[in-house]
C-alpha positions in Angstrom: 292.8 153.3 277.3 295.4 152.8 274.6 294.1 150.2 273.2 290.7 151.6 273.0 292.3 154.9 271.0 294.1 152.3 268.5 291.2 150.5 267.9 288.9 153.9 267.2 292.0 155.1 264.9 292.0 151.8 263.4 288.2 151.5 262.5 288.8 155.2 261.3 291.0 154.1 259.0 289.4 151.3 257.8 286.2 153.2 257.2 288.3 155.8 255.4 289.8 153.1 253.4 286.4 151.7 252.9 284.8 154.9 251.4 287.8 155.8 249.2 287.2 152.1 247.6 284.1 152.4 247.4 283.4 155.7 246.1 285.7 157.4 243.5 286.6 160.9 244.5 284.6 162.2 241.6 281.5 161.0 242.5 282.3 161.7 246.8 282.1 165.0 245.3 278.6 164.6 243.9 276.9 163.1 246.9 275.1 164.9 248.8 275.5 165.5 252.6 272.5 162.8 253.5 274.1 160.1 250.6 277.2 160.7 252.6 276.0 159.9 255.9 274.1 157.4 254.4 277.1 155.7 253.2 279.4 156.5 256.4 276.2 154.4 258.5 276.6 151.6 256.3 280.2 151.3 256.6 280.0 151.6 260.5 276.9 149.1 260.3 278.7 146.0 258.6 281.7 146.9 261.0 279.8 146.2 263.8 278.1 143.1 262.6 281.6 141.4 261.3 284.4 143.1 263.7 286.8 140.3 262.4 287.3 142.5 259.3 289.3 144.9 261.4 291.5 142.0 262.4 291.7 141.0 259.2 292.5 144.7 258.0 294.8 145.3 260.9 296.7 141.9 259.8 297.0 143.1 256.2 298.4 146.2 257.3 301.3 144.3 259.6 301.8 142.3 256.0 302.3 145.6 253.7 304.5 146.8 256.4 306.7 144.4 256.8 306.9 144.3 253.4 308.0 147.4 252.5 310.4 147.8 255.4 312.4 144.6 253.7 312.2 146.3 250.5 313.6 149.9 252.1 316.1 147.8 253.9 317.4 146.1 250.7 317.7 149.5 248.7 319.8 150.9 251.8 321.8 148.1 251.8 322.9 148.5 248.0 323.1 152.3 248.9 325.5 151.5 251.3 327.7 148.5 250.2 330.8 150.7 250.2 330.6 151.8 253.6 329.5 148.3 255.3 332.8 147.1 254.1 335.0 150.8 254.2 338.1 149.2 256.1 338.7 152.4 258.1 335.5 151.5 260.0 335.6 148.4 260.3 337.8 145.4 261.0 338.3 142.8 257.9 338.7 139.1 259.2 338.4 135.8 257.7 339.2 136.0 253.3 339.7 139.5 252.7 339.0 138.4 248.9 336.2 136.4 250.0 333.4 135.4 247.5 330.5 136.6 250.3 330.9 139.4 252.8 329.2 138.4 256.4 329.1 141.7 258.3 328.2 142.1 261.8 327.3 145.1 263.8 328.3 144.7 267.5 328.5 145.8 270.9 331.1 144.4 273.7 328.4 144.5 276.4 325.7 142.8 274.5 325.4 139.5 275.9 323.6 137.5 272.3 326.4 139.3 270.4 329.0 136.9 273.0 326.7 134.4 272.1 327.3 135.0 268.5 330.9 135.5 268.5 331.3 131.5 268.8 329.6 131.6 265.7 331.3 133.7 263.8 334.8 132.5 264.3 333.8 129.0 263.5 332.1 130.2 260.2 335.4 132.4 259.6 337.9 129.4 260.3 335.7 126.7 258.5 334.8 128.8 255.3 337.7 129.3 253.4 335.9 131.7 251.2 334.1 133.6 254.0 335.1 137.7 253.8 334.0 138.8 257.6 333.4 142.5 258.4 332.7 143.1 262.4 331.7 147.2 262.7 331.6 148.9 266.4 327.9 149.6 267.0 328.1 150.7 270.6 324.4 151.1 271.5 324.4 150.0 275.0 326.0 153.0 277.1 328.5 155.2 277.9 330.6 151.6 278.6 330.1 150.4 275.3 331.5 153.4 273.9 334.3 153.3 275.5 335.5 150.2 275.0 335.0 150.5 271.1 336.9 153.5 271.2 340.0 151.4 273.0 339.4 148.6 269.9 339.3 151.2 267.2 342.8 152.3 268.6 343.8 149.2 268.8 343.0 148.5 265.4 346.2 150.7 264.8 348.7 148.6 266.1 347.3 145.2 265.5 346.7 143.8 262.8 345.2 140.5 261.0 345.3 137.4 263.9 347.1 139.3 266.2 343.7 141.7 266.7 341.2 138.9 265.5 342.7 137.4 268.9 342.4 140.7 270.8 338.4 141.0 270.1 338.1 137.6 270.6 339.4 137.7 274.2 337.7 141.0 274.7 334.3 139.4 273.7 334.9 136.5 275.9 335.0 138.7 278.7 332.7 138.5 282.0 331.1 141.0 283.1 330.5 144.4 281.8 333.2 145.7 279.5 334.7 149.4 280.0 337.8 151.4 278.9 339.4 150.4 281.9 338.5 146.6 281.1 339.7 146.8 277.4 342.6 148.2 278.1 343.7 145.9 280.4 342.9 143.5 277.2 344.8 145.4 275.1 348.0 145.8 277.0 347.9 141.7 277.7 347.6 141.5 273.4 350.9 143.6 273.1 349.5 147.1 272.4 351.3 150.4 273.5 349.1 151.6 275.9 349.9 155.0 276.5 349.7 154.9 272.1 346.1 153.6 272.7 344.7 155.9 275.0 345.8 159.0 273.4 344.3 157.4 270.2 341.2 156.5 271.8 340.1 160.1 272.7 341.1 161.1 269.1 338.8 162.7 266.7 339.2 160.5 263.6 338.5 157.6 266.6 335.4 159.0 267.5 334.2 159.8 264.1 334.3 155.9 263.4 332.0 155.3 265.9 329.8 158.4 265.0 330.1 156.6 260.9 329.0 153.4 262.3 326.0 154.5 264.4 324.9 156.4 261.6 325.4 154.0 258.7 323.3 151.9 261.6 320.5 154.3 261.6 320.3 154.6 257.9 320.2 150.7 257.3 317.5 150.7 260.2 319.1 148.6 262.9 317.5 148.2 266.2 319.9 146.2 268.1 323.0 143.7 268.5 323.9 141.6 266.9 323.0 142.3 263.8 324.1 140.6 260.3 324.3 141.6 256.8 324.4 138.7 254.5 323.9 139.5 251.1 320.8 141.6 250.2 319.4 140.9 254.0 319.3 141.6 257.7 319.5 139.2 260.0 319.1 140.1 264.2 320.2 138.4 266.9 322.1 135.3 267.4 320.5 133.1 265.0 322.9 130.7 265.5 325.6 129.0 263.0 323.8 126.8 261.1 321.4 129.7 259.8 324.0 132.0 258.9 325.8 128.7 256.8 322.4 128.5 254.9 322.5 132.5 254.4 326.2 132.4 253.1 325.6 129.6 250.6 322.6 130.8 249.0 323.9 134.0 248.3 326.5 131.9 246.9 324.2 129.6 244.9 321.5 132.5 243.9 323.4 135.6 244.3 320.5 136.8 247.5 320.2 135.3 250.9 317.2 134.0 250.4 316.6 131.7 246.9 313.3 131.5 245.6 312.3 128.4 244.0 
């Protein structure tokens, strides 16, 4: 049944597509009622007798689409290059003074984002010049949120390697992550604990997450893990070798992908 009402909106579409090409709205005006049913009949007439010209319409469609959803992507992205690397949300690893920025938007319980992890340190420990920006994008529960709110706090008291460790450890984690499970995490990497939970259920704690989901939103991010290289998005765990050949074109072009 669904797919039936898609394919009559679809062939309404294309027919209204067809007329407006084919007629200009001046002279739509000055047919008749009979010229256009006339011309309606013949648009639903070579329909029928070439149906692979709705596939091929339908394709088209998917192509201008995607299209323009890489294009609003990009003009977010430059909207936004301040707040993807704002150091109050986020957590700055790898060359500070880097010559490229990787970011990534993550979630604790996201099991391709513990894939990815492996990824990223090896790219932030083998690339000297590698700026890398990880963001707490708790999409994935009430869990999630939690547990981002124990790193944010922890944020506080660690800092550089000593909390690069701490997320590390807390990514490498079995099993679904929770407060409770962070901050057993947490107190193991040398943070006050009783600091962390009262900092954890603060406002300006919660309003980093409530920054990040929306900055999230607005850059139109569907999932974890998700990567900003340059002037792109990149989802999921791609693996390292595709975000090495990201990072050096946007070194060699200036954009993540180098025509040419």
């Amino acid at each position: 049944m669904i797919f039936y009402s898609l394919r009559r909106l679809a062939l309404a579409g294309i027919a209204a597509c067809a007329l407006a090409g084919a007629v200009a709205p001046a002279q739509a005006q000055a047919l008749s009622p009979d010229q256009r049913k006339a011309v309606v009949e013949l648009i639903k007439e070579t329909l029928l007798k070439n149906p692979e010209l709705i596939q091929e319409a339908l394709v088209e469609l998917e192509k201008r689409n995607q299209v323009a959803q890489v294009e609003a992507q990009r003009n977010a992205l430059a909207a936004e290059k301040a707040s993807l690397t704002d150091p109050a949300t986020s957590v700055i690893a790898g060359n500070p003074q880097g010559d490229v920025t990787l970011v990534e938007f993550m979630d604790y319980n996201c099991g391709f984002c513990k894939r990815a992890m492996e990824d990223v340190r090896a790219l932030s420990k083998d690339d000297a010049k590698l700026k890398v920006v990880i963001k707490d994008f708790p999409i994935l529960g009430p869990d999630s949120v939690e547990a981002s709110r124990v790193a944010i706090a922890v944020k506080n008291q660690l800092q550089g390697q000593k909390y690069w460790d701490f997320h590390l450890k807390l990514m490498a984690t079995k099993g679904r992550i929770n407060g409770a499970k962070a901050l057993e995490i947490a107190k193991e990497a040398g943070a006050d604990i009783e600091r962390v939970k009262k900092e954890m259920d603060a406002p300006a704690t919660r309003a980093v997450i409530e920054q990040t989901v929306a900055l999230g939103d607005r850059l139109g991010l569907t999932g974890t893990p998700a990567f900003i290289v340059g002037d792109e998005v990149v989802f999921g765990a791609v693996g390292q070798a595709a975000l090495k050949q990201k990072i050096e074109a946007v070194r060699k072009c200036g954009k993540a992908t180098c025509s040419g």
